[in-house]
KEKE-3310 file (N, C-alpha, C; in steps of 0.2 Angstrom, whole numbers, plus 5000, padded with zeros to 4 digits):
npx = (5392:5384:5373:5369:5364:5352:5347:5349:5336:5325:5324:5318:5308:5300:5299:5293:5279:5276:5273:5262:5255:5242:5225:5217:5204:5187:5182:5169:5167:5159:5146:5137:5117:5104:5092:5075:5062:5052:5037:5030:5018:5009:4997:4982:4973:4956:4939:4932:4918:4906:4896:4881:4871:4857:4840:4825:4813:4805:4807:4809:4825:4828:4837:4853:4860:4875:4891:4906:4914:4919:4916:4902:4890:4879:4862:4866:4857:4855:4850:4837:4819:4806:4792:4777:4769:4770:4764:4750:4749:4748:4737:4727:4726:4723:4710:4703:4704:4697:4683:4683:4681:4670:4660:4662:4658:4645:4639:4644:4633:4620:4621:4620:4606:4598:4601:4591:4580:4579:4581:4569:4564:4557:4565:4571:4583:4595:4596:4604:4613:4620:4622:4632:4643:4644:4652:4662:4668:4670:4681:4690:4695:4694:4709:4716:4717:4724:4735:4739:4738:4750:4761:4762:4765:4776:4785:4784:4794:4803:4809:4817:4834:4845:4860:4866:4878:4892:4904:4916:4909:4905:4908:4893:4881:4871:4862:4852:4838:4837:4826:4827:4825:4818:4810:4824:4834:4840:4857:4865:4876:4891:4897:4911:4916:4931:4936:4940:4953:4953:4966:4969:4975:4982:4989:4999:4996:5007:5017:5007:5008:5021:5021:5013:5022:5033:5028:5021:5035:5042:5033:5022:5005:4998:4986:4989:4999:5008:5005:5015:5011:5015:5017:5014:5025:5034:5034:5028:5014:5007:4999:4999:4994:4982:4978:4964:4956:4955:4952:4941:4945:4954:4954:4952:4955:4967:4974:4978:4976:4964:4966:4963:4967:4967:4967:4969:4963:4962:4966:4962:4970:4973:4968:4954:4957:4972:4989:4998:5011:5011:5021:5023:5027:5037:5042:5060:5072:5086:5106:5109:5115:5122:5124:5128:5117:5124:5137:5132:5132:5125:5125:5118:5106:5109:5116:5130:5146:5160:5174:5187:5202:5214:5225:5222:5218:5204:5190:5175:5160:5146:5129:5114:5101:5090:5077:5076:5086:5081:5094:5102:5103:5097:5108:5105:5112:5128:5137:5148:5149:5164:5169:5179:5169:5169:5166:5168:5173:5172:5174:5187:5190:5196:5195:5205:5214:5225:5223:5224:5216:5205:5196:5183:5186:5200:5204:5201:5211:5222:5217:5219:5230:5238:5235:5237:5253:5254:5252:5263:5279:5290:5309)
npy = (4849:4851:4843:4850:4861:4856:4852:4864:4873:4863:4865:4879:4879:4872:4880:4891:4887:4883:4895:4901:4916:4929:4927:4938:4947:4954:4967:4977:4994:4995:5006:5018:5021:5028:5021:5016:5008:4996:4983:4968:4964:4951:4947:4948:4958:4966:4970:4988:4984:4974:4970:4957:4958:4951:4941:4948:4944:4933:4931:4934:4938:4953:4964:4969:4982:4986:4989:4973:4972:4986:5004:5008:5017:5022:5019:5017:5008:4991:4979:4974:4967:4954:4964:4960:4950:4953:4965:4962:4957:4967:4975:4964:4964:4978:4979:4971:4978:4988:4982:4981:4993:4998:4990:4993:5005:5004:4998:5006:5018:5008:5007:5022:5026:5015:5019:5033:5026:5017:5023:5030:5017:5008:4999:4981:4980:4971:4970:4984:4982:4973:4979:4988:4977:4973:4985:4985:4975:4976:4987:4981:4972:4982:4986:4976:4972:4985:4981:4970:4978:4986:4977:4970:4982:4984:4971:4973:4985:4979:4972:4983:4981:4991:5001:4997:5004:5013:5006:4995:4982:4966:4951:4946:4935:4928:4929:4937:4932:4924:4913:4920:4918:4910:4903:4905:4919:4924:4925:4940:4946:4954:4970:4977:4990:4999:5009:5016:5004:4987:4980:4965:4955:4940:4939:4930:4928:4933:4938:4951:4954:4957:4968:4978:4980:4986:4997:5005:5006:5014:5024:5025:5024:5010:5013:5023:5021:5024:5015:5007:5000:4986:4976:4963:4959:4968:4982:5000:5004:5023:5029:5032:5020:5015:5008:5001:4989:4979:4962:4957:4948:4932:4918:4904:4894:4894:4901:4917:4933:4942:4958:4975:4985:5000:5008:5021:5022:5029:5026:5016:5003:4995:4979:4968:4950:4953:4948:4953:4963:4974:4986:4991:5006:5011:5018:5027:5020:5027:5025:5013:4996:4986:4974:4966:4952:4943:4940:4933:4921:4905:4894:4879:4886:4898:4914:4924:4932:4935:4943:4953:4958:4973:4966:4961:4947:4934:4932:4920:4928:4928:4935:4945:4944:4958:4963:4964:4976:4979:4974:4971:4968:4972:4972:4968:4965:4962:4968:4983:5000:5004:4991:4979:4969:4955:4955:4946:4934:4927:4912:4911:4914:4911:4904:4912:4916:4920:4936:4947:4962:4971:4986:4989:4998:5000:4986:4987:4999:4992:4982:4989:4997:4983:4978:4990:4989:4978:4982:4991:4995:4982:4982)
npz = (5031:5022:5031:5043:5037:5033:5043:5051:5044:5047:5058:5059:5052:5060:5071:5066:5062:5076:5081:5076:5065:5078:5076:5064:5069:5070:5078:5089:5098:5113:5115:5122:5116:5110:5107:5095:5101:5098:5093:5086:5075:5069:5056:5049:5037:5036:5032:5037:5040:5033:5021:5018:5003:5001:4996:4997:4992:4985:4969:4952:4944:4937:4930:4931:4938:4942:4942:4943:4955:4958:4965:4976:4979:4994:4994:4980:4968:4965:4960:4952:4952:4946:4947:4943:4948:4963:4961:4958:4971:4980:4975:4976:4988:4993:4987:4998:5007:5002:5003:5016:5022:5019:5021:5035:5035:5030:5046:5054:5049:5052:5065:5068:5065:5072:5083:5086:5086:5096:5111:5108:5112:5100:5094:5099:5112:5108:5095:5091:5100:5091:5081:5085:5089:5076:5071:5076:5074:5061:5060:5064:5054:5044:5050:5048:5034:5031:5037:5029:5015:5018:5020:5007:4999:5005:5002:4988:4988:4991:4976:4972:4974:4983:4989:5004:5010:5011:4998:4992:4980:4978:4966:4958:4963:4958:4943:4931:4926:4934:4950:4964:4985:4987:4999:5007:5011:4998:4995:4987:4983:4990:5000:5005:5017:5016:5018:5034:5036:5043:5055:5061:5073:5084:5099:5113:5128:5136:5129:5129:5141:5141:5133:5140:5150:5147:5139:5150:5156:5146:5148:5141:5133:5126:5118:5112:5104:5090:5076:5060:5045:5037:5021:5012:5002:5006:5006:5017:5023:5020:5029:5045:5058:5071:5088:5091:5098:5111:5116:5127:5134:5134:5125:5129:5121:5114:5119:5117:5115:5107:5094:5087:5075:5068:5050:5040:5023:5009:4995:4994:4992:5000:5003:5011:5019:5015:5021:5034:5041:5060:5064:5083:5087:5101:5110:5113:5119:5129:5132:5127:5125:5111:5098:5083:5079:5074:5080:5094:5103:5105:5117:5124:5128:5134:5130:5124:5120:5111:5121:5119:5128:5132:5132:5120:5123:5123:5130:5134:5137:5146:5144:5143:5133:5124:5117:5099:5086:5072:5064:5074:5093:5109:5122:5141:5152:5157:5149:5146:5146:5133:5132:5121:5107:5097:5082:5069:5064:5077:5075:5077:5089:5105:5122:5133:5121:5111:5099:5086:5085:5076:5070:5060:5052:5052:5048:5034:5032:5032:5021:5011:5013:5009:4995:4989:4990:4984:4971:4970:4959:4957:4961)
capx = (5389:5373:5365:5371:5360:5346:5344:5344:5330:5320:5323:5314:5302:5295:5297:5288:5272:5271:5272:5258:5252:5236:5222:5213:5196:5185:5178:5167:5168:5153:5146:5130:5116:5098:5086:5068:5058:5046:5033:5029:5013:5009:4990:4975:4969:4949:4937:4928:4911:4904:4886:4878:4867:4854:4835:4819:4807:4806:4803:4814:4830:4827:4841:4858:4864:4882:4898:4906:4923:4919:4914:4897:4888:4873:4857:4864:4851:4860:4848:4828:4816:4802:4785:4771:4767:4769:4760:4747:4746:4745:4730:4724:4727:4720:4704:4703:4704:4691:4677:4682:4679:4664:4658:4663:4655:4639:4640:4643:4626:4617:4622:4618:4600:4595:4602:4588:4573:4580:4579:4561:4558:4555:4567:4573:4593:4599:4597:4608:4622:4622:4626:4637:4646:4646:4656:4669:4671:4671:4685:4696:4694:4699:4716:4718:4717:4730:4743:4739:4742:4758:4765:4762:4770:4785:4787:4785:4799:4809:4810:4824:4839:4849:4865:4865:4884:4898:4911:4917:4907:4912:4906:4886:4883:4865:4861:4848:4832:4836:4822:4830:4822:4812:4812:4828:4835:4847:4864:4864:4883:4893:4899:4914:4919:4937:4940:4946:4954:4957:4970:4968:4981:4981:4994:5000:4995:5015:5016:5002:5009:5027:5019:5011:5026:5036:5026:5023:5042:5043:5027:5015:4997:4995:4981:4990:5007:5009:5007:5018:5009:5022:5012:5017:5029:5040:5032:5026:5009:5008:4997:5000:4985:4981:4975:4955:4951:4958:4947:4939:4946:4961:4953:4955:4958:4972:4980:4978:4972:4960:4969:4963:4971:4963:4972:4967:4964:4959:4968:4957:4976:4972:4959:4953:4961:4978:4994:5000:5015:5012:5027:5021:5034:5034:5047:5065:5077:5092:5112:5108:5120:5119:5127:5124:5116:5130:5141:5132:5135:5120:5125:5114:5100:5113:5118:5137:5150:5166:5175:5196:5203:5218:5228:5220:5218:5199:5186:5168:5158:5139:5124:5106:5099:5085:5073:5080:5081:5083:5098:5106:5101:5100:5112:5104:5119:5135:5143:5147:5154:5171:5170:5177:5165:5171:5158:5168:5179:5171:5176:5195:5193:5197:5197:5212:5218:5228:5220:5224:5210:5204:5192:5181:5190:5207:5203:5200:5214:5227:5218:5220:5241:5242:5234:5244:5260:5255:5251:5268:5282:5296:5314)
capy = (4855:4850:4838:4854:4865:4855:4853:4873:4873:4860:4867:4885:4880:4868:4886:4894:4882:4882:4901:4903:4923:4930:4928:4944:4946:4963:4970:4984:4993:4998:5014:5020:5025:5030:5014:5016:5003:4993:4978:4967:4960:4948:4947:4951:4964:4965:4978:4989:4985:4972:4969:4953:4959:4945:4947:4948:4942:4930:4935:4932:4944:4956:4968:4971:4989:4989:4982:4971:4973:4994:5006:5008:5022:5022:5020:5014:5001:4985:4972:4974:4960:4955:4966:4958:4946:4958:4972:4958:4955:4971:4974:4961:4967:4985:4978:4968:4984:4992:4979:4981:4999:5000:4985:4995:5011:5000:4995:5013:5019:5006:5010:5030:5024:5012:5024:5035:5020:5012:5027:5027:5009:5009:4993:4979:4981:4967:4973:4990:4978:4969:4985:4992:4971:4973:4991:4983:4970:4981:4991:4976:4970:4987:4986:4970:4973:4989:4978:4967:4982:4989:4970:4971:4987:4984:4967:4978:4990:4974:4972:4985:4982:4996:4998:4999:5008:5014:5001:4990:4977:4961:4947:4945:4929:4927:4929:4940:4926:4917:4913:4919:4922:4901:4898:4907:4924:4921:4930:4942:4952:4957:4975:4979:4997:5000:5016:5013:4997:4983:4973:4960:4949:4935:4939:4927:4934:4932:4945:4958:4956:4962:4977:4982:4982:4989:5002:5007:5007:5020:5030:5027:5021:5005:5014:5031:5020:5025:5010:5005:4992:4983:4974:4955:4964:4972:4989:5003:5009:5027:5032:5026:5017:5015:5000:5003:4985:4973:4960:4959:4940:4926:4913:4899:4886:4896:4906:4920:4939:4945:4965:4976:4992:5004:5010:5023:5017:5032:5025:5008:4999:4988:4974:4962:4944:4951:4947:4960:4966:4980:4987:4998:5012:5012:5025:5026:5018:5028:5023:5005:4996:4983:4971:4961:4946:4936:4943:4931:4914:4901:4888:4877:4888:4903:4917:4925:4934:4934:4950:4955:4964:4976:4964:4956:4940:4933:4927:4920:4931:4928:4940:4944:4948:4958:4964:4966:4981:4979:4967:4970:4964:4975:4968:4972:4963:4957:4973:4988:5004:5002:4983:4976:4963:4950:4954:4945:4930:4924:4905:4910:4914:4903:4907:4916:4916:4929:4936:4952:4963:4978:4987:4988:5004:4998:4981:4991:5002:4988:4977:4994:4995:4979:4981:4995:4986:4970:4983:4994:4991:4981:4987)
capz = (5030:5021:5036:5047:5035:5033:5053:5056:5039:5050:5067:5058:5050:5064:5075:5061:5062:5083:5084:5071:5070:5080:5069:5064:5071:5069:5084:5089:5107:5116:5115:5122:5110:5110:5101:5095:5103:5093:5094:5079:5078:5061:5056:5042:5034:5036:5031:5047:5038:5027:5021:5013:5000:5001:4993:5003:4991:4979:4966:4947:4942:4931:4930:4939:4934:4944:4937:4948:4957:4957:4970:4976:4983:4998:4989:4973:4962:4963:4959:4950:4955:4943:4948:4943:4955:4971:4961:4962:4978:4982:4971:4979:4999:4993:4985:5002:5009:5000:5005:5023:5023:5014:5028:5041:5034:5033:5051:5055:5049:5054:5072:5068:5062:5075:5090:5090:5087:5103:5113:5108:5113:5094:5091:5107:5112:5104:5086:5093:5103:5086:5076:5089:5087:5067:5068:5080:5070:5054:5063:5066:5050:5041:5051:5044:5028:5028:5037:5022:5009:5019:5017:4999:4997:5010:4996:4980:4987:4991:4971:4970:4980:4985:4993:5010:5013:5004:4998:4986:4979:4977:4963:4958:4963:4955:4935:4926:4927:4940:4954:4971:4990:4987:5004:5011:5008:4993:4994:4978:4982:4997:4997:5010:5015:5014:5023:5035:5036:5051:5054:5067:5074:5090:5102:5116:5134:5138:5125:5130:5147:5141:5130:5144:5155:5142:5139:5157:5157:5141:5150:5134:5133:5120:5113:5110:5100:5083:5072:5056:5040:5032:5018:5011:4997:5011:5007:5021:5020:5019:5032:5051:5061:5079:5090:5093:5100:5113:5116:5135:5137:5134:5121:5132:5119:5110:5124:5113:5113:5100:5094:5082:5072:5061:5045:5034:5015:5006:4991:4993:4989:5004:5003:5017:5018:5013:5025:5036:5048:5062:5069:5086:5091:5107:5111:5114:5127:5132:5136:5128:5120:5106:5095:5078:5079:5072:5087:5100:5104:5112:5122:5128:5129:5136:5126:5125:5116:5112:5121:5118:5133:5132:5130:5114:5124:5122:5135:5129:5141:5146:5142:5144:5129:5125:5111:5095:5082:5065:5062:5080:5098:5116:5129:5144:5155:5154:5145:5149:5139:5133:5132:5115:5106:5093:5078:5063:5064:5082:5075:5077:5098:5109:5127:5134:5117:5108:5092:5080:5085:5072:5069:5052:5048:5052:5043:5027:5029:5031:5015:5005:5012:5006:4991:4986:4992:4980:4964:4968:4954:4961:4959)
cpx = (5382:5368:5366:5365:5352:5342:5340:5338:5324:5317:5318:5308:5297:5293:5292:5279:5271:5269:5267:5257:5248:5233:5218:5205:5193:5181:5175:5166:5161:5152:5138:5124:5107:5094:5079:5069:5052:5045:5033:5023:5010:5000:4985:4973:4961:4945:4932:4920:4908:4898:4887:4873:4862:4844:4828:4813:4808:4801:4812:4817:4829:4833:4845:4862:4869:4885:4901:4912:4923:4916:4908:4895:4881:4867:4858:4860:4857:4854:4839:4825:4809:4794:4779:4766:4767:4764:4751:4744:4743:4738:4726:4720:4723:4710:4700:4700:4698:4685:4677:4678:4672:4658:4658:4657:4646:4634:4639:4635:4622:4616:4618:4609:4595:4596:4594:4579:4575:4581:4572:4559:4557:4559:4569:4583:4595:4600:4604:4615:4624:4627:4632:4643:4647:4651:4662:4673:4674:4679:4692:4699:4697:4708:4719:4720:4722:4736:4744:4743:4749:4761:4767:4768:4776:4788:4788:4793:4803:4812:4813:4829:4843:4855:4866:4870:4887:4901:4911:4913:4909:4907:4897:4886:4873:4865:4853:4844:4834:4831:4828:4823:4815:4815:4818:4830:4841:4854:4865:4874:4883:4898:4903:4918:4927:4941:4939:4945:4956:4961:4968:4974:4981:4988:4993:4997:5004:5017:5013:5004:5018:5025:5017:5016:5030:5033:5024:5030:5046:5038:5022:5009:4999:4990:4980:4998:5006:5010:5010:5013:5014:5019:5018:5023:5033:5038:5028:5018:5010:5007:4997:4993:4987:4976:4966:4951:4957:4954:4948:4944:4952:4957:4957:4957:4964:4976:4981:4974:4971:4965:4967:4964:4966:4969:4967:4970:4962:4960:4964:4963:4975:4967:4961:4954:4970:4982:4996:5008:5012:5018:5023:5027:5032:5038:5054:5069:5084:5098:5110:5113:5117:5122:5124:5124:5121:5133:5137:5130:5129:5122:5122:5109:5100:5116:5124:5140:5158:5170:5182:5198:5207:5225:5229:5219:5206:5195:5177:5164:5149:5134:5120:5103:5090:5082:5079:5078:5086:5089:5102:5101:5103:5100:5110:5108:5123:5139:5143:5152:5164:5174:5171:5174:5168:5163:5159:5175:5179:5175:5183:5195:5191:5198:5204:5218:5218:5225:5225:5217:5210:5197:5188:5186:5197:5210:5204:5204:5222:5225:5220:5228:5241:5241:5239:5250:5260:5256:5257:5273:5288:5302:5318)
cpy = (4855:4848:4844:4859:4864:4855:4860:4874:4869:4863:4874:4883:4875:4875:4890:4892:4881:4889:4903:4913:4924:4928:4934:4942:4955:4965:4976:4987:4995:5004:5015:5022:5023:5024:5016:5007:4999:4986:4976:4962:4957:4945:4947:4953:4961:4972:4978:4988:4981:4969:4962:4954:4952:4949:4944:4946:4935:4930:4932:4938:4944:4962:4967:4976:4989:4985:4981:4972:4982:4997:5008:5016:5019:5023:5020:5008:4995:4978:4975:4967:4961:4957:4964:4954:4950:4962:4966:4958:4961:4974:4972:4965:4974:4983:4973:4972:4989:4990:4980:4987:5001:4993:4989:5003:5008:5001:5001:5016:5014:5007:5018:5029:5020:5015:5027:5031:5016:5017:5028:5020:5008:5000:4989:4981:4978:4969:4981:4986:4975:4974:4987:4985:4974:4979:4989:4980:4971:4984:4987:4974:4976:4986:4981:4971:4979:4986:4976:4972:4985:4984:4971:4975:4987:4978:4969:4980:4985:4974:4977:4985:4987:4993:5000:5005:5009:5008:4998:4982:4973:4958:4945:4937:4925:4930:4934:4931:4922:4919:4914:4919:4915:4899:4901:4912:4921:4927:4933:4945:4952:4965:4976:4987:4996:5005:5017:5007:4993:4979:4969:4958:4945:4937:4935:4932:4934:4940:4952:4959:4960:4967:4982:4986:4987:4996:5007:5009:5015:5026:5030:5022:5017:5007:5022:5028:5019:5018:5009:4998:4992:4978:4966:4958:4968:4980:4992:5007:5016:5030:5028:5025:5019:5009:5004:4999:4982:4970:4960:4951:4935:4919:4904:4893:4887:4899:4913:4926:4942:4954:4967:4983:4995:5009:5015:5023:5022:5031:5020:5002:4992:4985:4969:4956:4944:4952:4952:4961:4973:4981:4995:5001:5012:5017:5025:5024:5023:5024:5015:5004:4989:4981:4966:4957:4940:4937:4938:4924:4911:4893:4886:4881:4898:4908:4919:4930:4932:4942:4949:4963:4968:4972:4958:4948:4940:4931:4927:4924:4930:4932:4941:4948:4953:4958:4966:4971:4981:4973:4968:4969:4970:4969:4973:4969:4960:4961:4978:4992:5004:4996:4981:4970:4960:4952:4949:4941:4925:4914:4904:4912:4908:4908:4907:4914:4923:4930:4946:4957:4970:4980:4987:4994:5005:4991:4983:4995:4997:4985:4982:4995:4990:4976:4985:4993:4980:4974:4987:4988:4989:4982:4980)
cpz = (5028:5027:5040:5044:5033:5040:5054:5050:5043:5055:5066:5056:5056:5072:5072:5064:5072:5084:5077:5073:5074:5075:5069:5066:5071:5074:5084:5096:5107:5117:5118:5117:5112:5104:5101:5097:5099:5093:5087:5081:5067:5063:5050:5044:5036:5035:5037:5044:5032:5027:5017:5011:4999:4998:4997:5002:4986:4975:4960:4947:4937:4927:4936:4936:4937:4941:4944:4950:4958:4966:4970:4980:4988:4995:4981:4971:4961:4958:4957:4949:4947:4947:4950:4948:4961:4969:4961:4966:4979:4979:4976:4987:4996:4991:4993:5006:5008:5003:5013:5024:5022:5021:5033:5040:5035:5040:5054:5057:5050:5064:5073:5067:5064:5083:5093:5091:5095:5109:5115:5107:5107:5092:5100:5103:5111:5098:5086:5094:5097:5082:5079:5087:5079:5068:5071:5074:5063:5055:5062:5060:5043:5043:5048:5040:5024:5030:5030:5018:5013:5019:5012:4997:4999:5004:4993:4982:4987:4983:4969:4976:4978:4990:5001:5015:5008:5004:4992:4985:4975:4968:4962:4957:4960:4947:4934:4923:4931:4947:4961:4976:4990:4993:5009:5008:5005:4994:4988:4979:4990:4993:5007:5011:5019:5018:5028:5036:5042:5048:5060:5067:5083:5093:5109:5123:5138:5135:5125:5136:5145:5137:5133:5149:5151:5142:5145:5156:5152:5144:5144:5134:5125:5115:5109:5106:5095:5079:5064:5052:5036:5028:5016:5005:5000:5012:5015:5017:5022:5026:5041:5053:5069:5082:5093:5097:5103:5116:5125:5137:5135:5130:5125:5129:5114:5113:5122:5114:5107:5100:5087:5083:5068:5058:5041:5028:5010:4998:4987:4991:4994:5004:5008:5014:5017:5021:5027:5042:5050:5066:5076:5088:5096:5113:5110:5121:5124:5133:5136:5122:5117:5104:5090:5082:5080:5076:5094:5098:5109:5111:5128:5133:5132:5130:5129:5121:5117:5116:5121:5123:5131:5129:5122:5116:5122:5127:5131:5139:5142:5147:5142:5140:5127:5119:5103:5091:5075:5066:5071:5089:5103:5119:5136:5153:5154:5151:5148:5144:5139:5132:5125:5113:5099:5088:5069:5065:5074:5082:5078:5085:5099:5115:5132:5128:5113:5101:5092:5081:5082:5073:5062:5050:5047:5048:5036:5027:5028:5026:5011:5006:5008:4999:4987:4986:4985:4973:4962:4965:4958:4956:4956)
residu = (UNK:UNK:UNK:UNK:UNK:UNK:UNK:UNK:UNK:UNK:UNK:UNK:UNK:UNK:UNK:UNK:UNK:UNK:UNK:UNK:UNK:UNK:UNK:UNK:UNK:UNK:UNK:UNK:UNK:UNK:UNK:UNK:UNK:UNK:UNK:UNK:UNK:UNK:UNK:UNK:UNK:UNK:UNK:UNK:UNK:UNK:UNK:UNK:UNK:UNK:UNK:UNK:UNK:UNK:UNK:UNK:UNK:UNK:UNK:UNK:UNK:UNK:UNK:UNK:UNK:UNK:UNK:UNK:UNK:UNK:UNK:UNK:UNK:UNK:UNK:UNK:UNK:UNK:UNK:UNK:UNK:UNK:UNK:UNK:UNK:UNK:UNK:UNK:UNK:UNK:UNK:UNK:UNK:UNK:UNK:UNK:UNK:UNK:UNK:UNK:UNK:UNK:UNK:UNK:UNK:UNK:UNK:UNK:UNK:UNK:UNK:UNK:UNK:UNK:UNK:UNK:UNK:UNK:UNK:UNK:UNK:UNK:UNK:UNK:UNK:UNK:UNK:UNK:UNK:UNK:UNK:UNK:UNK:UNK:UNK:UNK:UNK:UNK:UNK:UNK:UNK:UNK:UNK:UNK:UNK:UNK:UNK:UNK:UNK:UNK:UNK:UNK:UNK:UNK:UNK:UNK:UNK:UNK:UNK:UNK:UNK:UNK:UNK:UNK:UNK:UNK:UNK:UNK:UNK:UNK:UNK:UNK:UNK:UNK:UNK:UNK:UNK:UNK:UNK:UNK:UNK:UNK:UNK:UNK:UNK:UNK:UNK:UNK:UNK:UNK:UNK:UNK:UNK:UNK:UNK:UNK:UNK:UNK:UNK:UNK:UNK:UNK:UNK:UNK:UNK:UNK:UNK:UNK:UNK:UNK:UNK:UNK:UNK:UNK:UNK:UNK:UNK:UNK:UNK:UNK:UNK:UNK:UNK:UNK:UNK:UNK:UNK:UNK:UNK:UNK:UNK:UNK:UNK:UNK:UNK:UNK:UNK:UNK:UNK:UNK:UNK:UNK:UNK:UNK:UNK:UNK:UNK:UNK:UNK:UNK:UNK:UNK:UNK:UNK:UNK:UNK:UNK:UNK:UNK:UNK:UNK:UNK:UNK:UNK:UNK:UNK:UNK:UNK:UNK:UNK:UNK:UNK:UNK:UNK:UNK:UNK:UNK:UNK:UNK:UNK:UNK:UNK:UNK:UNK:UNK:UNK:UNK:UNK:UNK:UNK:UNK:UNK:UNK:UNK:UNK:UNK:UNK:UNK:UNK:UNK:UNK:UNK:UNK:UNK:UNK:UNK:UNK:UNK:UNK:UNK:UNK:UNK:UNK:UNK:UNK:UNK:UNK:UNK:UNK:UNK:UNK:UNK:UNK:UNK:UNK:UNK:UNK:UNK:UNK:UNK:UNK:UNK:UNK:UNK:UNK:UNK:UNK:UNK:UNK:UNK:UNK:UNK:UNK:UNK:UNK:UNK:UNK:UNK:UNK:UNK:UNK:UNK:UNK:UNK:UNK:UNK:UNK:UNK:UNK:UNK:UNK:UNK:UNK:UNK:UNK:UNK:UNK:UNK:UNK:UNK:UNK:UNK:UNK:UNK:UNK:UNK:UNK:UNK:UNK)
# end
């Protein structure tokens, strides 16, 4: 009776262990559904406009009335040059000026005063051609001498720099007494304006060629698509942009197209050099269907799923995936509506093998039965 009772104990449990159960897997079927479309394009910020404040004379620093890192105005006083020396020259140049004219005035009346004696034969025409010679040369010699003073002066005015645009100026990169403009214009400041702001970014030409198709395909113009900043920190900036630039040409040593966006910055929150994403909307596709990421399978270079017919049998199916959005992928063949897909426990198919197939909402209402089942009081 024992070796009789251990047999049929062996003979079950070795039945047990062939006929294991299905295993659970959690599926979602296919349903059609309307997707926004959207590009991603990764680049730097840059401002639409920046000046190097640089100085024109040399000449020593004597005052810098702006604080640095602040906002600037058009015709604010940034930087006072030392004086004395240009008021100088021009001294000089005007006093230059004075002898010309007084030479010229000379030369003048000499001419008025030898006219009517050489008329009357009174003097020979050489002493005449000579005078009429001296008042040219008088003449020549005046112009000279105002280039000279409007030099002078166009220097002096050098000795206050103003600001040439709005924007933010950076770091004075010159000191109060120091010799700038010895030989080369010295850099004193750069001032960038802010509003609005570029982003740039290089896109392959593989990628301008699909934006383009793409867009064709949705009916919208590349340079009427709403753009999206999404900043290094995750955040969206406020206000959307628009593409303003795409260069005429294909950078042949990079494969790469030049693109630029313009953002409004009324805040001034974005500065040039920082890291950027733009996302472009580029419409809605229609009666498209989709599937998490983790849901598809690549082999050898091939994408796949797992899909569960009718009869919970499994087959790995192959697909053509396309653009992604947010965490899930367009299947743009291979599936069709009504089709169940494998999105959780894919390790457990096996082809034409039997699974357990739920869905999330049926998953969760059997963990909460048996739940319930474990915490009710037994009799």
């Amino acid at each position: 009776m024992a070796l009789l009772a251990s047999t049929l104990l062996l003979s079950c449990s070795k039945k047990e262990a062939i006929t294991p159960p299905p295993p659970i897997v959690v599926i979602m079927e296919m349903k059609p559904s309307e997707v926004a479309i959207s590009n991603t394009l990764i680049g730097q910020l840059d401002s639409s406009e920046t000046v190097e404040i640089r100085a024109r004379v040399e000449a020593f620093v004597e005052e810098i009335p702006f604080t640095e890192g602040t906002e600037v105005k058009k015709g604010d006083l940034l930087y006072v040059m030392d004086r004395k020396p240009l008021q100088e020259k021009l001294a000089g140049a005007q006093g230059m000026l004075a002898e010309a004219q007084a030479a010229l005035k000379k030369s003048e009346a000499d001419v008025a005063r030898l006219s009517p004696l050489f008329e009357k034969n009174a003097i020979p025409r050489q002493d005449l051609e000579n005078a009429i010679a001296a008042t040219e040369v008088g003449k020549a010699s005046v112009q000279s001498a105002l280039a000279r003073v409007e030099a002078a002066q166009l220097d002096l005015g050098y000795c206050e720099v103003k600001a040439p645009i709005d924007g933010l100026i950076g770091a004075s990169l010159v000191s109060r007494g120091e010799l700038v403009g010895k030989g080369q214009a010295t850099q004193l400041a750069t001032i960038s304006a802010l509003d609005p702001i570029w982003f740039y970014a290089n896109v392959s030409e593989v990628e301008y060629l699909k934006a383009l198709a793409k867009s064709k395909e949705l009916q919208r113009k590349l340079e009427d698509l709403p753009l999206k900043l999404l900043l290094g920190d995750g955040s969206e900036h406020a206000q959307a942009g628009r593409f303003v630039f795409i260069d005429r040409a294909v950078n042949p040593k990079t494969g790469t197209l030049r693109i630029r966006a313009e953002f409004p910055n009324p805040e001034k929150t974005l500065r040039p050099g920082m890291f950027a994403r733009v996302q472009a909307d580029m419409g809605h596709r229609k009666n498209c269907l989709e599937v998490p990421e983790r849901a598809i399978v690549d082999l050898q270079g091939k994408s796949f799923v797992w899909v569960v017919d009718e009869k919970n049998l499994c087959s790995l199916r192959p697909v053509a995936v396309g653009e992604k959005n947010a965490s899930n992928f367009l299947i743009l063949d291979g599936l069709k509506v009504g089709d169940r897909v494998i999105v959780e426990g894919i390790q457990k198919a096996r082809d034409g093998g039997l699974v357990n197939a739920m869905t999330p909402a049926q998953l969760a209402a059997a963990k909460a039965a048996h739940q319930a089942q474990q915490n009710s009081p037994k009799p």
